[in-house]
Structure formats: C-alpha cells, structure tokens
N, C-alpha and C positions, 0 to 999 in steps of 0.2 A: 755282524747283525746281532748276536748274541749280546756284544758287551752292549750295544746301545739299548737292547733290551731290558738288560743291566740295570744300567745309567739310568732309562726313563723309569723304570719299576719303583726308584729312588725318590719319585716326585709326586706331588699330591695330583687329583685328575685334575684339576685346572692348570697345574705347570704342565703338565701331560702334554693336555690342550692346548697352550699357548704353544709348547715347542713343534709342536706335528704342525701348526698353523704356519707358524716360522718356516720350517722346510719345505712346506707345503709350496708354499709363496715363492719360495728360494727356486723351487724345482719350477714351475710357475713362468717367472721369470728369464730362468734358463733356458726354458721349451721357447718363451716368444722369441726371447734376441737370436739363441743362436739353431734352433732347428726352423721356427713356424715361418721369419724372414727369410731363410732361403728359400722354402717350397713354397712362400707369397711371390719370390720373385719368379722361380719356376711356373707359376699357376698365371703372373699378370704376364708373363712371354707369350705363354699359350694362348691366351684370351688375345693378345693384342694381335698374335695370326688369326684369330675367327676374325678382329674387327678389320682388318688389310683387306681379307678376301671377301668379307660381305661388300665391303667398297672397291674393291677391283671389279666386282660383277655388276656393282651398278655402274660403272666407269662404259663399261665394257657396253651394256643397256642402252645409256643414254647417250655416251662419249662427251660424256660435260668433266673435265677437269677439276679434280680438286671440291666437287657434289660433296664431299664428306669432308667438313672444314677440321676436322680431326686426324685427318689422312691427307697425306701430298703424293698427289700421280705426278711422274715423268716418262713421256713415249721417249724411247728411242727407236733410230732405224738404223738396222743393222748393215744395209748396203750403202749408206754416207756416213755412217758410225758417229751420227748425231745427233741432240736431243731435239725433239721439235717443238716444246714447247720453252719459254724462258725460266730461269732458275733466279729464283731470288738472290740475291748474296749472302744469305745465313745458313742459305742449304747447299751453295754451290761446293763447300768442302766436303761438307758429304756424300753429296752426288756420285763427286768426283772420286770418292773412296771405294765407290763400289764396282766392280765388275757387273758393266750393264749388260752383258751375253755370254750365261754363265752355261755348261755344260750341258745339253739336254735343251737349254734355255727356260730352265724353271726352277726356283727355289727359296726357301723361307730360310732367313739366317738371321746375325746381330752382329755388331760388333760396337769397341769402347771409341766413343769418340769424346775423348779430354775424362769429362768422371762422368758422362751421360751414355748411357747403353743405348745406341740405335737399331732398332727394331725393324727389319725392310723383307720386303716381299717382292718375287722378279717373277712376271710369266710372258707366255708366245700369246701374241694374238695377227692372225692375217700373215703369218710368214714370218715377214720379215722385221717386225715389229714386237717392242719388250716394253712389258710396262711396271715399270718402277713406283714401287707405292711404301713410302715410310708414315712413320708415325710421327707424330709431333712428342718432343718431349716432353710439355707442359699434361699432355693429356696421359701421356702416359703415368707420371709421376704423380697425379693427382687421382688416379684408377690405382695407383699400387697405394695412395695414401687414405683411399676412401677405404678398401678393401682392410687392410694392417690397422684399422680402426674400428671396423667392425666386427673382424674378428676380436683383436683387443677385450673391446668393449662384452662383449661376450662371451669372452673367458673370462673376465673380472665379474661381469655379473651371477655368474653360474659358479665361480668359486664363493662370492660373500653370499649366495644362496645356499650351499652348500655349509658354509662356515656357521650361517644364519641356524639351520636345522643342526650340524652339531653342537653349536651352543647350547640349544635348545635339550638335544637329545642327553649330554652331559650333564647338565643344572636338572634335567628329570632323574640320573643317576643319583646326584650328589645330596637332594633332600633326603629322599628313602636313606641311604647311606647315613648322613647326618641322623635320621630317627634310631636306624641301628646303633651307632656308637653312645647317643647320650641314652637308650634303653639299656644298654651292658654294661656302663659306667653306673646307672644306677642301683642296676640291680648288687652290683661289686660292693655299691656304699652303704649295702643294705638296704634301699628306700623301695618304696614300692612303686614298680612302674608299669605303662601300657603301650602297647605298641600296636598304631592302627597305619598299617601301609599297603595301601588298595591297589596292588599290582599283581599282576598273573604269570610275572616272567622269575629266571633265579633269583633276583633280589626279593620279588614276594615268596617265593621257596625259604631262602634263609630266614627270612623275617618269623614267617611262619613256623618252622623249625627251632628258631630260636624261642619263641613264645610258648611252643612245646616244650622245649627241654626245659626251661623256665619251670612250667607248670608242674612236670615233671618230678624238676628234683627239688620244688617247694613238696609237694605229696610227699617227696624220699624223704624229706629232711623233717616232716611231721610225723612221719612215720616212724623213722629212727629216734625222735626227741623222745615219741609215746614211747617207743618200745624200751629206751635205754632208763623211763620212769617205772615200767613193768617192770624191767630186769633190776633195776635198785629194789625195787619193793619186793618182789620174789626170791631176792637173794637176803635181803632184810631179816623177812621172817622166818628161813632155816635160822640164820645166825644168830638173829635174838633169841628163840627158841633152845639152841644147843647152848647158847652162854648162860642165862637163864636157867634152864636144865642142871647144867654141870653145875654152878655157884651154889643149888640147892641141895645138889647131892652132893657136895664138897661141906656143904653146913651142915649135914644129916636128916637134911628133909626129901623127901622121896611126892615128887611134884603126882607122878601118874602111880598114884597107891604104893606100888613093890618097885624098890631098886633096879630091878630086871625088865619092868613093865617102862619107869621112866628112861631108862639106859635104851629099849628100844626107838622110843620116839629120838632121841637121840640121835643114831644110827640114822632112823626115817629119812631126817629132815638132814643129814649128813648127806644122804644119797639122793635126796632131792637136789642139793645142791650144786653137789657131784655130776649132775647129769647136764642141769642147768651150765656149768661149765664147759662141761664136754661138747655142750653142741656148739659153744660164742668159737670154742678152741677149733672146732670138725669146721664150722663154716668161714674163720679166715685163714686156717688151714687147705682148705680147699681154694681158695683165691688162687692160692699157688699154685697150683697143679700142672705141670705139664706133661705135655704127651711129647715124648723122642720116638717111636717106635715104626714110624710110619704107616699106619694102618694094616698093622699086623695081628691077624687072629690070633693071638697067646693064649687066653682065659676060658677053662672050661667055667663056664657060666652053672650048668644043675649042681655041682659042689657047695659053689659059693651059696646059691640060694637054698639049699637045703641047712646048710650051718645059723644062715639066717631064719630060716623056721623053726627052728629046735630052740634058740635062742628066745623065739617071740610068741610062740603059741601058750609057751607058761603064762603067757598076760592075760588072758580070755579066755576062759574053758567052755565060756557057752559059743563062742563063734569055732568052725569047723574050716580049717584052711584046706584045698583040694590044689592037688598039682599035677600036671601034664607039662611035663619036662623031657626034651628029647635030648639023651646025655651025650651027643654028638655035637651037639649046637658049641661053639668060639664065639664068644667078642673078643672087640679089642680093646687092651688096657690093660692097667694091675688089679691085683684081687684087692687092696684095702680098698679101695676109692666104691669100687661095685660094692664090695659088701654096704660101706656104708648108704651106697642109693637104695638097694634092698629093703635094708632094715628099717629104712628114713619110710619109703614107701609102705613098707608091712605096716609100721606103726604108725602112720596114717590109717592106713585099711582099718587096722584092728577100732581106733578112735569112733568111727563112722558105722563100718557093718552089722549088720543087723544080727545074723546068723553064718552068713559066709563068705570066706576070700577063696579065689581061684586064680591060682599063679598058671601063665603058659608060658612053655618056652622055644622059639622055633628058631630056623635059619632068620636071622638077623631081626628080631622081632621077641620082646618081652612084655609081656602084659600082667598087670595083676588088679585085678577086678574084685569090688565090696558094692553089695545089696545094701550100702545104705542109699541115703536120701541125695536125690540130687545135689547137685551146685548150684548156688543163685547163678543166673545168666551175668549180671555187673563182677560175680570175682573168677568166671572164668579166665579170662584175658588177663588175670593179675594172681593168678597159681604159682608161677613160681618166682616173683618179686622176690625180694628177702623183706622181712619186718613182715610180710603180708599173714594174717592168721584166720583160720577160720571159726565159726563158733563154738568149736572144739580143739583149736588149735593151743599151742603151749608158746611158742616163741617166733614161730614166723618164717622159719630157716631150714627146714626141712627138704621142704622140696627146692628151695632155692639152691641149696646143696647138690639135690638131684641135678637140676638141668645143668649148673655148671660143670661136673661129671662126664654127665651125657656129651653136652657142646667140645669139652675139649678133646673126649675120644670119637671126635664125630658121628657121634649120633643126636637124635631130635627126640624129644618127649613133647606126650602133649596126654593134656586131660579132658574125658569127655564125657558126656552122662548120658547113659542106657536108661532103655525104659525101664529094666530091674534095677539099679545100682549106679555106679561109677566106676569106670576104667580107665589107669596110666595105662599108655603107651610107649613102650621104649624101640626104636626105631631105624635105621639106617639106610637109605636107595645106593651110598655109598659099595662099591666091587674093593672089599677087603685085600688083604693079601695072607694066602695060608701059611702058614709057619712053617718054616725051612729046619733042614735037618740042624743047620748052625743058630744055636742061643741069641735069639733077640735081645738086646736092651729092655729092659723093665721101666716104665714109664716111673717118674719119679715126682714125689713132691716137694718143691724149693720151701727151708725156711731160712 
C-alpha cells in the first residue's frame, strides 16, 4: 500500500484520477462477475421457493393444476406410486429425477439437469398425497436476467454518479491550485501578482497564507532596502568626516580650531561607526545562537544586569534607573547573549524616559520599565521585527536581537504601555530545570 502511494504521489491529480477510476472499475467489475453473480443466484433460488409455495397454496385452494403458468404441479399417490395427472414429454425426465416421497414428505431442493438448475418444491397434502411443483426454466432465467440487470444498471449508474461529483470535486481542486502555482511563479519572476481564490477550506488557507507571507516579505524587503540606504549613509558620513579630517590635519590645517579639538571629532565619528558596526555584527551574530543546555537554570541574572547599569547610566544623568533585583532569581542561558538583551533594552529605556527606569527582577519574570510616551497602537505588533525603528530609534535591531535571545532560551518578551510609561517583559510559564552539582554545557554561539 505504501509503494502505491508512492507511485501515485508521482502523478499530477488528473493521472491521480484517471487511475483510482481505473481500479475503481476494475474492483467494480470484479464484485459483479465474481461475488454479486453468485448471491444473484443464491437470492433468485430463494425468491423462486416464495413463488412455488405461493402457487402450491393456490393449488391446494382451488385444486386447478398448473393456475400459475409459471409453475408445473404434479400429484402423486403414494399408495399406487403414481402420478395422477399427465406429464408432458419435456418434463417427464425431470419428473422422473425426483424422489416424489421424500422423508418427512416435505422439501424445497434443486438439482443440475444438463446446464439448467431445476428448482422443485414437494409437500403432503390429504395423507396420501405429494404435490410436486417445479419451476419452468424459461421463467426462472429470465427473473435471474431482469434482476442481474437491475442491479447492473445500478451500480454503473451510482458509479458514473459518483465519478460524475469526483470529477467535479477535483477540477474545483485543480483551478485554486493552477491560481497558486502561476501566483508563485510570478512572484519568483519578480512580476507583481494577485491572488483571489474564494474558498474557505486548506487550499483558501494556503492561498491566503501565501498572499501574507507575500505581503509580508514585500514590507521585509522594503524595509531592509531603506535600512541598508540608512546604513550606507550613516556609515558614509563618519568615514567621510574621519578621511576628510585626517587629509587636513595631515596638510596642517586644523578643520575644528586645535589639533586636539579636530582629532576628537575624529575619535567621535570613529565610535559612532564602531557601534554602528557592532550592532549589524551582534544581530547576525545572534542569528546563530544556540541553546545545548536543556532548560537549565545556569545564570545568575542581578550580576549581569548590574554590569549592564554601571555601563549605561553614564549616558543620562538626568534619568534615575531604580532596581528591585532578587539575587536568588536563575535564568537559563549564557551570560553574553543576556547581557547583550539588557543593555539592547536599557538603551531603549534610556532613548524614551522621561525621568525614570525601573528594573525588576523575580522568579522567572524580568521587567524594565521607562515613563516615557507611549507606543503608537500600528508598531506594537511590529517591536521586535528587525529593520523596525521607532522615532528614536538608530537601526532597528535592538530589540529584534532581544526576542531572538529570549525565543532560543525559551522565554517570550512582549512590550506594553502603562498608563505612566512602557514596560518589556521578559517571561517564561516554562518549569526550568535547577542546576546539578555536575557543570552544565554553556550554550554557545555558531559562527
């Protein structure tokens, strides 16, 4: 069954179709001749005992011989062992074939006489008396020929009804289908294409699915165009600035008044660059990331984020970071990857708050919350895209960093706005597993 699964999987859905109709037929075929023919002959035996004895009983009623021209009565009498009425010559071989006073003196039997199956019925009536009642051939064979045609007819009809609505049902597959293949081919050729297929079952699923990812990664791919004309230009103007810079103070001209003064823009727009770098490197760096560890608590979590504050609170003297940190609290992961969602997150916060951040940190559960201004409602749902920036944003990659982090050490981030501020949430419903006295694997990053 497998390989023909195989086999047909190999055929488009109309060779599909033709073949299952083929076997269909085949199987079809094989039911009439060789099972539905014999239980037609089993079913016209039995019918031909109802018609015997409904005409023995009128026999028996009326005592008119032979009342049922379909049926041939013969009395015999069993104390002159003779029939009393006359026997045609076409039925005297058969007559004479049967035991006219049979055990009991009653019974429904058959037997082959040449290629014709005779069909007889024997009962008591008055003692001494047996009445002999066969079938005529002609009647029989024309009862098992109406029957074997009606059925026939019946099954062929109910199959090309049947064949009728699969047709039907396939050629409703095969357009939607045909719309999906020439909308992915176009899309592949670069062309612009639409796809309307007014169906409610899996194939409007894909359809529809398809027409999303479409959409999708047309945004991704406008997205990434702008961003990578951002990233030319913002890498542009450190490098023009430093080469520029250097060529003047290599000629002895001093661009920002003092040597000192132009040698730091210099530096600036070096570390501007520098960072700009560091994040394109941190977020396909991170692509990679796996987790080996199997959701093992490793990571004291308040360390990490304390090295992360000392690091980022030099940025902003007017905002006031506050932290409620329970130094108990593990996740799971390595310490670079966390540090980097921290700092990605701090300096978000820092970007936006007004006056304050507040880090918490508890059993499975990180927050860090900034009193700035909300989130429009259209870029919630699109926080941690990559390329995605907000009106304060630098490159887009930030938080996109975050969730990838988060997703591969199984946990969920999600951003929300308070009626003071905005709060990440770093998250887990996941049952960790505590660290064993034996050295866990370190989750690792592939390059």
């Amino acid at each position: 069954m497998k390989r023909f699964r195989i086999w047909l999987s190999n055929f488009t859905l109309i060779q599909q179709f033709l073949t299952i109709v083929f076997f269909t037929g085949a199987f079809l075929l094989f039911f009439i001749f060789a099972f539905l023919n014999r239980n037609i002959d089993s079913f016209v035996n039995s019918q031909m005992y109802v018609f015997i004895h409904r005409s023995q009983n009128e026999y028996l009623e009326t005592r008119i011989t032979n009342s049922d021209s379909n049926v041939m009565h013969f009395v015999y009498n069993v104390k002159s062992e003779r029939y009393l009425n006359n026997i045609e010559d076409q039925y005297k071989d058969i007559v004479y074939s049967i035991d006219p006073d049979p055990e009991g003196g009653k019974i429904d039997s058959s037997f082959n006489y040449g290629t014709t199956s005779i069909v007889y019925s024997i009962i008591s009536f008055d003692n001494d008396y047996r009445l002999i009642s066969i079938i005529k051939n002609n009647f029989r064979d024309e009862f098992r020929s109406a029957l074997s045609n009606s059925v026939i007819n019946i099954t062929f009809y109910v199959f090309v009804g049947l064949i009728g609505l699969i047709v039907i049902w396939v050629f409703s597959l095969i357009r939607p289908l045909d719309q999906i293949i020439n909308y992915i081919n176009k899309i592949k050729a670069g062309e612009k294409a639409t796809l309307n297929v007014n169906r409610y079952d899996e194939i409007g699923e894909v359809a529809e699915a398809l027409v999303s990812m479409n959409k999708e990664l047309s945004e991704q791919q406008h997205i990434r165009d702008e961003m990578i004309q951002n990233i030319s230009h913002d890498l542009k103007t450190p490098i023009a600035t430093i080469k520029s810079y250097s060529e003047s103070i290599k000629d002895g001209i001093y661009p920002y008044d003092t040597l000192e003064k132009s040698v730091d823009v210099i530096i600036e727009n070096a570390d501007r660059l520098e960072k700009k770098v560091y994040s394109l490197i941190t977020y396909n760096k991170m692509g990679y990331l796996v987790d080996n560890d199997a959701g093992i608590l490793n990571l004291k979590m308040a360390p990490v984020i304390q090295k992360a504050i000392m690091a980022a609170e030099v940025l902003r003297n007017d905002v006031e970071i506050v932290t409620d940190l329970d130094e108990k609290v593990m996740f799971h992961g390595d310490e670079e990857p966390w540090r980097v969602v921290i700092e990605n997150l701090l300096d978000n916060a820092l970007r936006y708050a007004k006056s304050e951040i507040r880090i918490t940190l508890r059993d499975s559960l990180l927050e860090v919350f900034n009193d700035g201004e909300n989130i429009e409602k259209d870029r919630l749902d699109k926080l941690f895209k990559p390329y995605e920036k907000g009106n304060k944003g630098k490159f887009g990659l930030g938080l996109s960093i975050v969730k990838k982090v988060t997703e591969t050490y199984g946990y969920t981030v999600t951003g929300e706005n308070m009626n003071d501020g905005v709060v990440f949430r770093i998250y887990t419903t996941k049952k960790m597993k505590k660290p064993s006295r034996k050295k866990s694997k370190k989750s690792i990053i592939e390059t």
